[in-house]
C-alpha positions as CSV (number, residue, x, y, z in Angstrom):
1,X,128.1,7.2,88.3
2,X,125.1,8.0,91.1
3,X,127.8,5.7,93.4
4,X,130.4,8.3,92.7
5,X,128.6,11.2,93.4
6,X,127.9,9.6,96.5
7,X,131.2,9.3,97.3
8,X,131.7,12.7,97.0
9,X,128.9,13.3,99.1
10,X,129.9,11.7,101.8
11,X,133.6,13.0,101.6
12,X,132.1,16.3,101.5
13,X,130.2,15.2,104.8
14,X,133.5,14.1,106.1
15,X,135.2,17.6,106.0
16,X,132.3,19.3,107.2
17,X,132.5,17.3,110.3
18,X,136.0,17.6,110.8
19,X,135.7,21.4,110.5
20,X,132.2,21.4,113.2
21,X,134.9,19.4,115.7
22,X,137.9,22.0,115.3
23,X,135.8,24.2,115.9
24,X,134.0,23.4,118.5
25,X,137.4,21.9,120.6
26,X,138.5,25.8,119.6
27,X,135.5,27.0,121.7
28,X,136.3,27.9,125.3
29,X,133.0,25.3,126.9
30,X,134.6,24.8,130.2
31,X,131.6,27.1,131.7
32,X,128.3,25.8,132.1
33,X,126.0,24.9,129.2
34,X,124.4,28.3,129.8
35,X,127.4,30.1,129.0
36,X,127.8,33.2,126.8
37,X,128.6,30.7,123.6
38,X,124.9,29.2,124.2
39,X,126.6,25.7,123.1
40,X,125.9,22.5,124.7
41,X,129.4,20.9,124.4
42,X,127.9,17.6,125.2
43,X,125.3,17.8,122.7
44,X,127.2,18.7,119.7
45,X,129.9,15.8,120.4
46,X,126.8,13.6,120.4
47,X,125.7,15.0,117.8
48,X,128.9,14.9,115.4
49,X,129.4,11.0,116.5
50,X,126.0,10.3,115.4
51,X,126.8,12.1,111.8
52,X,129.8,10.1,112.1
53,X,128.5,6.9,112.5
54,X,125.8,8.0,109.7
55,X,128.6,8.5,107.6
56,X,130.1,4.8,108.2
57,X,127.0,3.6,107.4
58,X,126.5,5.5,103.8
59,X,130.1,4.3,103.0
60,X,129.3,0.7,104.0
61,X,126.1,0.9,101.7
62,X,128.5,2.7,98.5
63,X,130.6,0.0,98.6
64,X,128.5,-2.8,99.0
């Protein structure tokens, strides 16, 4: 049960991501990090790659 509320965590996790990347590829981040949006394009990608990989790591762990 606890494993497949997990699951659900993590797929909840999943579509969260997803929704950060649309929209941040739907920002315009061709300025300079300074820019009016005040996001750090770099940053974030890094940032949603590191929850990815987190994620990848939480379903290794659920299934095994």
């Amino acid at each position: 049960m606890a494993s497949d509320r997990m699951k659900q965590a993590i797929d909840a996790l999943e579509r969260a991501i997803d929704r950060l990347e649309q929209n941040l590829d739907g920002l315009d981040l061709s300025a300079s990090p300074s820019s009016s949006s005040g996001v750090d394009a770099a940053a974030a990608r890094a940032a949603l790659r590191s929850l990815d990989a987190l994620i990848g790591e939480l379903k290794e762990s659920a299934h095994g």
